[in-house]
GUFIDREN-358237 format. One record per atom (N, C-alpha, C): z, y, x. Coordinates in steps of 0.001 Angstrom, whole numbers, padded with zeros to 6 digits, always signed. Atoms other than C-alpha are relative to their C-alpha. Example, Ala and Ser with C-alpha at 12.3 -4.5 7.8 and 13.67 -1.06 7.14 Angstrom:
! residues 2
+000000-001190+000890
+007800-004500+012300
+000000+001200+000900
-000060-001190-000820
+007140-001060+013670
+000730+001090-000770
END
This chain:
! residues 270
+000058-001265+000714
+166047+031121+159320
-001288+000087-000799
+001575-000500+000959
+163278+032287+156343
-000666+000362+000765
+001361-001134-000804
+160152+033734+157862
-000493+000477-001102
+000903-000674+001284
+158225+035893+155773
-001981+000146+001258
+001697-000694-000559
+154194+036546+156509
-000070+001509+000149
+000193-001112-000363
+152414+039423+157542
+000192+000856-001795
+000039-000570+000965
+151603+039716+153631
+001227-000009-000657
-001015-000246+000671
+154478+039018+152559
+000848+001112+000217
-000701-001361-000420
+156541+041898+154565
-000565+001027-000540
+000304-001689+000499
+153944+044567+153424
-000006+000169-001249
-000113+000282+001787
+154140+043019+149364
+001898+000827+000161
-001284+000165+000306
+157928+043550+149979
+000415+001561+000183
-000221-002033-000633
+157699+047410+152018
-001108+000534-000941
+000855-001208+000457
+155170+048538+149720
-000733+000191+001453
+000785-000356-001045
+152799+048736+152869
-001374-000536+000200
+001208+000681+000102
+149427+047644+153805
+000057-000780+001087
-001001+001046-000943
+149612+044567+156434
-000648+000614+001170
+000583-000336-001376
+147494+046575+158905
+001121+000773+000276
-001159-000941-000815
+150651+049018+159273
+001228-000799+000320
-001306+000730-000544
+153181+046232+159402
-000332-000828+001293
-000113+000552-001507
+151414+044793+162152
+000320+000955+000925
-000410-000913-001323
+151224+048108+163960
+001583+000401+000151
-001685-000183-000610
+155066+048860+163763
+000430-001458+000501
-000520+001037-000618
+155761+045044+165014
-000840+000374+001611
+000960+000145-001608
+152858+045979+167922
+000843+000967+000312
-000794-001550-000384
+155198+049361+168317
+001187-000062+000086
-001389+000159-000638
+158256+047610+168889
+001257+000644-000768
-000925-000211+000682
+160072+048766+165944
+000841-001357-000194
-001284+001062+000243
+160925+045088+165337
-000467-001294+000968
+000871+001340-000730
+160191+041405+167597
+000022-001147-000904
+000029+001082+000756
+159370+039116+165078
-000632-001409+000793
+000197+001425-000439
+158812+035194+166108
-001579+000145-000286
+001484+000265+000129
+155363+033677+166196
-000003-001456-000383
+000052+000905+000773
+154594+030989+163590
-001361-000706+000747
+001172+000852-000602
+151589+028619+163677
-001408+001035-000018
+000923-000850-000174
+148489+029866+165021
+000409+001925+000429
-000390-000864-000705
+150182+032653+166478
+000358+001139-001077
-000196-000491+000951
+150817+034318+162958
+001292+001039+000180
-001000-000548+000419
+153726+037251+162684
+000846-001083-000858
-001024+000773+000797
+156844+035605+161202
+001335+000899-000074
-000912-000934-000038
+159267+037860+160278
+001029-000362-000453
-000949+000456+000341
+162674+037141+159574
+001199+001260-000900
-000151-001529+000863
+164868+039566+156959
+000302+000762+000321
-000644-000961-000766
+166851+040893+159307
-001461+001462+000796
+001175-000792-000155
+163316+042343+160572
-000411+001157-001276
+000485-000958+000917
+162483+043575+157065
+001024+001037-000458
-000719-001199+000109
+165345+045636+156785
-000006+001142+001651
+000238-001159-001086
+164642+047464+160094
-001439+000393+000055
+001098-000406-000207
+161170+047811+159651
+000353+000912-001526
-000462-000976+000594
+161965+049276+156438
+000875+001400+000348
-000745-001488-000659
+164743+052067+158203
-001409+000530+000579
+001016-000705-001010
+161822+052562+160779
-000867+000970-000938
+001013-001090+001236
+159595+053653+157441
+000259+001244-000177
-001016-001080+000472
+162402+056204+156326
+000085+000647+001366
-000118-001143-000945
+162813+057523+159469
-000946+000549+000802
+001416-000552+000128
+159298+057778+160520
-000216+000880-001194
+000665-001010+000531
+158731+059512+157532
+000645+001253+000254
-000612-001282-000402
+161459+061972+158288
-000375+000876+001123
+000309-000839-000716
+159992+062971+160874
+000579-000226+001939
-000638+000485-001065
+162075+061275+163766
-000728-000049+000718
+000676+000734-000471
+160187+060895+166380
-000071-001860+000311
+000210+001357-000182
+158804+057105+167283
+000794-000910+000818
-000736+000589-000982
+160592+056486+170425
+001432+000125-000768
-001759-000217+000430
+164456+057690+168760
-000310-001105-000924
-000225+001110+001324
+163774+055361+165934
+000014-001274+001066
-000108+000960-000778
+163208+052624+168402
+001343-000169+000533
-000834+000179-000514
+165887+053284+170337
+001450+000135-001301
-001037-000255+000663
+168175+053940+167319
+000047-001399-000766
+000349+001123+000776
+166776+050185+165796
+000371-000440+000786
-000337+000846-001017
+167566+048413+169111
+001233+000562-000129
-001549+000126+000151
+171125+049997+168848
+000535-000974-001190
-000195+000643+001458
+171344+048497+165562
+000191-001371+000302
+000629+001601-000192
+170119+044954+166382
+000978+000085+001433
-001209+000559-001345
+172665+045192+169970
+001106-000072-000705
-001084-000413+000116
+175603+046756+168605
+000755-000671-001007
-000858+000567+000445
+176705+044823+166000
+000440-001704+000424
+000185+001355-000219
+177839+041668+166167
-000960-001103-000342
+000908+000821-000480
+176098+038754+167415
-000072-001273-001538
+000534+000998+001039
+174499+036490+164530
+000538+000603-001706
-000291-000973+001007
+175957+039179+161681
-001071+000221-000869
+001002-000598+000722
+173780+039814+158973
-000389+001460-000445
+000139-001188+000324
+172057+042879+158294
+000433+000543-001363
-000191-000510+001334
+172566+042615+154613
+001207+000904-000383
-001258-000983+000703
+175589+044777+154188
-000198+000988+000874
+000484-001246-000573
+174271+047602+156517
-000510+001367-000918
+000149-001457+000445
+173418+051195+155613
-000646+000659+000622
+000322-000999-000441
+171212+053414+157028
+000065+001258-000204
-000209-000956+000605
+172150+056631+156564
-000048+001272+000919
-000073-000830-001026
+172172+060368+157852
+000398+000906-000132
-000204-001670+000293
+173477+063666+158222
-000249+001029+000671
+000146-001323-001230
+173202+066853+160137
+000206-000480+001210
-000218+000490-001397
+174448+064957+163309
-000788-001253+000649
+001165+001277-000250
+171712+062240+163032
+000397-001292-000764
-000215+001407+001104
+171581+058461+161665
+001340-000748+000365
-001499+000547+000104
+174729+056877+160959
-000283-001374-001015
+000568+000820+000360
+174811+053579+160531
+001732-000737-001085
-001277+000910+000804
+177724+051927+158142
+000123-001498-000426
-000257+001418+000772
+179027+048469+157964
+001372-000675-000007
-001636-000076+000233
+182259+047538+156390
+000456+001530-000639
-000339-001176-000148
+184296+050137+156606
-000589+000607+001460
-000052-001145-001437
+183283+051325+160517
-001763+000771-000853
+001022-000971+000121
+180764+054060+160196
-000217+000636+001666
+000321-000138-001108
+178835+054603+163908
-001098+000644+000450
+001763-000816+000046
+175308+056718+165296
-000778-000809+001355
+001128+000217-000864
+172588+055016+166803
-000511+000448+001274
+001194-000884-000678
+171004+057786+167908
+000069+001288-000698
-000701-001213+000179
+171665+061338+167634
-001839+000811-001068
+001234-000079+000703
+168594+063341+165001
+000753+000567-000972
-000511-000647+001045
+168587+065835+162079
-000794-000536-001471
+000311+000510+001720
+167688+064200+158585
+000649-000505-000839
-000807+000409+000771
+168127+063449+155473
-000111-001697-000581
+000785+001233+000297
+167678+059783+154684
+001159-001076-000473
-001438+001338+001095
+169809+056854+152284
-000984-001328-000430
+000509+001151-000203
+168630+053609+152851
+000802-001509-000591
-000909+001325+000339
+169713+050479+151055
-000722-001031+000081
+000638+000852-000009
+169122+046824+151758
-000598-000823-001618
-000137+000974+000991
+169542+045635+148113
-001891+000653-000253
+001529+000192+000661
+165747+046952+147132
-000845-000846+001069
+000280+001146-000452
+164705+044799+150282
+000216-001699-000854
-000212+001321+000204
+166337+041856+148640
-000411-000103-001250
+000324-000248+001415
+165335+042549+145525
-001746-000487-000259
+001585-000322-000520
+161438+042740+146866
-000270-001111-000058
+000321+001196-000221
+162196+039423+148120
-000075-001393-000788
-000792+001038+001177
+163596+037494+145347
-001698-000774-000817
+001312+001031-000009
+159781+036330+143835
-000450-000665+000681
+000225+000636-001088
+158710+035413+146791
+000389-001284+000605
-000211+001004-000258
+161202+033068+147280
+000122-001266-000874
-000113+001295+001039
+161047+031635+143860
-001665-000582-000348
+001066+000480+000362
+157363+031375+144283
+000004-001476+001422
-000110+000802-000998
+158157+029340+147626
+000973-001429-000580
-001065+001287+000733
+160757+026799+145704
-001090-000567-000676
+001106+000928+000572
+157927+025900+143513
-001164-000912+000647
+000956+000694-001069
+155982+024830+146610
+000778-001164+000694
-000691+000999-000919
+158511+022537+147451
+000808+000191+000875
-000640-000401-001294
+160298+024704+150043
+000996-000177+000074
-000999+001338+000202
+162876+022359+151735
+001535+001158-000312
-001345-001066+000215
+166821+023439+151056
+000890+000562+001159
-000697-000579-001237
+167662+024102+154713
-000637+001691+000041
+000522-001209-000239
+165256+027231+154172
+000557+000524-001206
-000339-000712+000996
+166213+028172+150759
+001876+000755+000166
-001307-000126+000240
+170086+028033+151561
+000319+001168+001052
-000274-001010-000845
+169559+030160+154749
-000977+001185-000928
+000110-001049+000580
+167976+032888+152453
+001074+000708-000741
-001265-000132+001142
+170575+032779+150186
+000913+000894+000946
-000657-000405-000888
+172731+033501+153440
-000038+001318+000139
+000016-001221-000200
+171229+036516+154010
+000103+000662-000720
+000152-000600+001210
+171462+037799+150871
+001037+000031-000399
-001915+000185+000597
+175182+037449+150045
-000043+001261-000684
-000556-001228+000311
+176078+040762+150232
-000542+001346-000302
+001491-000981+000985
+173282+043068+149233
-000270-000527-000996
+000264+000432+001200
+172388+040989+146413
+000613-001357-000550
-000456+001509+000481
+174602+038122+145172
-000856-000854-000868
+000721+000439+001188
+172713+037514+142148
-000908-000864+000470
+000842+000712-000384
+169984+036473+144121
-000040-000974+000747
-001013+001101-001485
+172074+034476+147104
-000029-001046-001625
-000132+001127+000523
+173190+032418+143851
-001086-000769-000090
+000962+000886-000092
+169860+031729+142917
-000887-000302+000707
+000712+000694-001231
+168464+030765+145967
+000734-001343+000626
-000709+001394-000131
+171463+028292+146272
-000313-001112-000935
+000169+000854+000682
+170456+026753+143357
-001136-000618-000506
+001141+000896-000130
+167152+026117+144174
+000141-000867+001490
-000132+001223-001214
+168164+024439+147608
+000715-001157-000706
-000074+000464+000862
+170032+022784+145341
-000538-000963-001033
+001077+000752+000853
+167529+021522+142864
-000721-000979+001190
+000903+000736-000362
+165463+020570+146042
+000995-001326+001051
-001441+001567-000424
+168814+018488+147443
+001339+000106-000536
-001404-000143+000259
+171890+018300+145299
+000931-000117+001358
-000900+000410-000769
+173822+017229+147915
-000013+001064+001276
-000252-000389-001267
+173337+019650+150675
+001605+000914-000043
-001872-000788+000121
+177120+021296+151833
+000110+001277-000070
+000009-001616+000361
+176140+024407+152705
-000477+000875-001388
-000016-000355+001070
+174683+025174+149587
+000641-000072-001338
-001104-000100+000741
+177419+023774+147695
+001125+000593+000160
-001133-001089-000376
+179998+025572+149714
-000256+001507-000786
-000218-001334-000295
+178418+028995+149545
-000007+000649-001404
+000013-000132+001272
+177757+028728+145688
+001045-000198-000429
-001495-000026+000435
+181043+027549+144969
+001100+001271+000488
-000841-001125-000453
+182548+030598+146717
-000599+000972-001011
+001061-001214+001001
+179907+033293+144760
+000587-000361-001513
-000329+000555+001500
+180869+031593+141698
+001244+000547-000177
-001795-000081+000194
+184890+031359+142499
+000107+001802-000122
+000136-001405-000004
+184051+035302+143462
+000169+000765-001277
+000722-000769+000895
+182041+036055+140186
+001504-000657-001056
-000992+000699+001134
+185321+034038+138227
-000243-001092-000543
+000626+000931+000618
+183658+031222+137471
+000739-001214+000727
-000701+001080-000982
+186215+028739+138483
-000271-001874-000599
+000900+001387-000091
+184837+025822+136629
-001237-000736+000794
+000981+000224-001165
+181657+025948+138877
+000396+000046+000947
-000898+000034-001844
+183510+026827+141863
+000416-001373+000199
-000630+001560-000220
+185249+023218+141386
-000732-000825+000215
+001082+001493+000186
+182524+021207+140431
-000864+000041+001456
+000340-000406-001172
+180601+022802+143998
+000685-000300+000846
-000968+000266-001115
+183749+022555+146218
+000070-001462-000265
-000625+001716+000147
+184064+018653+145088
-001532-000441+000581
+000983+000749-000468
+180572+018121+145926
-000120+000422+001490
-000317-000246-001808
+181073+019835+149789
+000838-000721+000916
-000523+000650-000446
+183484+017578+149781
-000209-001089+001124
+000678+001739-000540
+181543+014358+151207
-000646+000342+001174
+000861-000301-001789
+180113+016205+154423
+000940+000422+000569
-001099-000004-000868
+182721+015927+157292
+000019+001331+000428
-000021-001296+000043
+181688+019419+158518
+000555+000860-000734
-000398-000999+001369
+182274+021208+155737
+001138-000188-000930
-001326+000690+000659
+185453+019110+154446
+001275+000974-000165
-001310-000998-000250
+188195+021469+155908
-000045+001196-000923
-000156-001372+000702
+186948+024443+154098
-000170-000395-001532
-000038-000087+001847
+185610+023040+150685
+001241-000514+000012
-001264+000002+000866
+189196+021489+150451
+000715+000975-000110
-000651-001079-000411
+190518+024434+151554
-000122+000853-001592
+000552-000780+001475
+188635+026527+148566
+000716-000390-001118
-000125+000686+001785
+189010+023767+145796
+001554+000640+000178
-001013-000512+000394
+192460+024504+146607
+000620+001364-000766
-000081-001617+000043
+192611+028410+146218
-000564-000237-001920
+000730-000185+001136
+190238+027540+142831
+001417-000945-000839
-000691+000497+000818
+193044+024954+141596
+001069+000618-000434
-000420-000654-000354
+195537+027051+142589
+000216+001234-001672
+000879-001049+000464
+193862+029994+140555
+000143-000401-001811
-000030+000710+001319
+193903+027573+137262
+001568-000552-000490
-001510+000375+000294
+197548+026846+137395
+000465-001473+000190
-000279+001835+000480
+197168+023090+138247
+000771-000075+001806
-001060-000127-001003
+199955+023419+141478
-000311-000893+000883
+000088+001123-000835
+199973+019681+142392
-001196-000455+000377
+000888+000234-000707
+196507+019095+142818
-000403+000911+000698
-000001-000716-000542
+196334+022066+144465
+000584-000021+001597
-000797+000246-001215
+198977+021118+146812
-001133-001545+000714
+000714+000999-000843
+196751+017653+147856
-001117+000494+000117
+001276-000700-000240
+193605+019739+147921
+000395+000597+001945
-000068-000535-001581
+195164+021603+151202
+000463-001053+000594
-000047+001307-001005
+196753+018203+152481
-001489-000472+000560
+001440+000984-000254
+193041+016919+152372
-000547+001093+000747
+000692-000882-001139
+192029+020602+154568
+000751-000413+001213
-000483-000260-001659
+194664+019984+157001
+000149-001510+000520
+000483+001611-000741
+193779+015838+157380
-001332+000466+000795
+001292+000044-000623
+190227+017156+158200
+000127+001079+001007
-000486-001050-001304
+191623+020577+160521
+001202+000458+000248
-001252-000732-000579
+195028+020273+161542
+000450+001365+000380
-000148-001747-000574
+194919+023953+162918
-000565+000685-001048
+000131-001280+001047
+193651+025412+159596
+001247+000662-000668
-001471-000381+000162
+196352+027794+159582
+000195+000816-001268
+000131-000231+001810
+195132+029201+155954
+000937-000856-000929
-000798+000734+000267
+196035+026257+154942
+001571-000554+000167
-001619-000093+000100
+199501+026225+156333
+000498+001052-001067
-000704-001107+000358
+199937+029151+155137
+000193+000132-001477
+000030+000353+000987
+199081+028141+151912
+000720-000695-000980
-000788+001344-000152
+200998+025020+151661
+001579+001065-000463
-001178-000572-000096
+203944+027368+152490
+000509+000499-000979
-000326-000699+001614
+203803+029482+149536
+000242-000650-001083
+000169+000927+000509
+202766+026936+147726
+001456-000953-000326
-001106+001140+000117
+205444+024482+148307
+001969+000812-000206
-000824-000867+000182
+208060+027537+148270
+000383+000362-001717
+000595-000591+001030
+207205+028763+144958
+000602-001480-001361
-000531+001555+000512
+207717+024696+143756
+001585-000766+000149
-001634+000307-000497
+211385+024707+145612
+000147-000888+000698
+000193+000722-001413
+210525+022571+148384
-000013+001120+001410
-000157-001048-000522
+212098+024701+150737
-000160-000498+001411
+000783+000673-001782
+211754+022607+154005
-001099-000432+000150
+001610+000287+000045
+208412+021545+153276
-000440+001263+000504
+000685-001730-000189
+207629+025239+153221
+000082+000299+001561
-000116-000457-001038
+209466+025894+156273
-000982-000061+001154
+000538+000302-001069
+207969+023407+158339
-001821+000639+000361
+001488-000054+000243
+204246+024488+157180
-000231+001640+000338
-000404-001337-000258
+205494+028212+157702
-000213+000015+001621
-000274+000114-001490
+206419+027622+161456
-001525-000317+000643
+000802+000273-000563
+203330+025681+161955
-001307+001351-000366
+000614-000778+000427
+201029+028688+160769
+000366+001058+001042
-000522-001630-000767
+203406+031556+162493
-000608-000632+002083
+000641+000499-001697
+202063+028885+166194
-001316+000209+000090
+001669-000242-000396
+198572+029233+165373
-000644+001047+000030
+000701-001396-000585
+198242+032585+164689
+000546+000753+001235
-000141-000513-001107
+199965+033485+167712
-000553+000118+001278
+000536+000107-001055
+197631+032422+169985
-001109+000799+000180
END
């Protein structure tokens, strides 16, 4: 995962680094400990030390914010990113939104509208001053990660400096080729999903994709060996059946379909 510094978190909150240490000493957030025993904060940190700001200033007391930040950091799911979170509040206290569920922390009267994207936004120099230092693409691509969905713009270009610093890595060709296929850009989407290709990990899904992207372009038959080549590398990708099915339906291969139908309606049943 990224770490950020002490300075870097308070460049990013607008803060001074003597107050971002005291809310890490105050248990708003537990950040890791780098070399020399340094704060290391990770983003998911800087978006709760940020809420903690907003709701400290409202007036919350210290302890509810705590306990309403540790709901936060339990309650959702495990390894989930914060970036598509919400802090938010109304007359019945902070309400936290992600997705569609909307849930309360912690019960409190304020008014407060919290978004991650000016976090990611904060961060975005930072990490392009760190690419120029060489910073390798296992760190750049997990920024990117966190950044999807609060700020795409910036997820891309953080993929495409892990990227620069290793063409070849998968995850960063996967996750750019999806952002791309997203943004419509199905010529990049291809050229990305063909290069995810060559890492066994990651095989099942970039064929999986290229397919959806060939698919998408009207080119049928390579489309159709794009998902053969997901379900050589994960028999049980039942996307890919399911795919196949339509697919091969649609073409008038009607027992092809079937069989790829059947095998799809076994896997999601379990």
């Amino acid at each position: 995962m990224w770490a950020y510094r002490t300075r870097d978190a308070a460049r990013i909150l607008g803060l001074p680094e003597a107050r971002v240490r005291r809310l890490a000493r105050a248990g708003f957030v537990a950040p890791r400990r780098g070399p020399r025993n340094a704060l290391a904060f990770s983003f998911q940190d800087l978006v709760l030390l940020r809420a903690a700001v907003g709701l400290l200033r409202a007036r919350v007391p210290a302890r509810r914010v705590r306990r309403a930040l540790a709901a936060i950091a339990r309650e959702l799911p495990e390894g989930r990113s914060l970036a598509a979170v919400r802090v938010t509040a109304d007359a019945g206290g902070v309400v936290v939104r992600e997705g569609g569920a909307a849930w309360r922390p912690e019960s409190g009267q304020l008014v407060l509208d919290f978004d991650v994207r000016d976090v990611a936004r904060a961060v975005a120099p930072l990490v392009r001053a760190a690419a120029r230092r060489g910073a390798p693409a296992d760190a750049l691509h997990a920024w990117g990660s966190d950044l999807e969905e609060a700020a795409p713009a910036q997820a891309r270009e953080a993929y495409r400096r892990a990227l620069a610093a290793d063409p070849d890595h998968p995850g960063a060709n996967l996750d750019l080729g999806r952002l791309l296929h997203e943004a419509g850009d199905l010529d990049g989407a291809e050229v990305h999903y063909r290069r995810a290709l060559a890492a066994p990990a990651q095989r099942a899904t970039a064929a999986f994709n290229l397919g959806v992207v060939l698919e998408d372009r009207g080119a049928s038959d390579e489309a159709l060996l794009a998902y053969a080549r997901a379900l050589e590398a994960d028999p049980a990708l039942a996307d890919a059946h399911y795919n196949l099915a339509r697919l091969l339906e649609r073409l008038g291969r009607r027992r092809e379909a079937l069989r790829h139908l059947a095998t799809y309606r076994r896997l999601t049943r379990r």
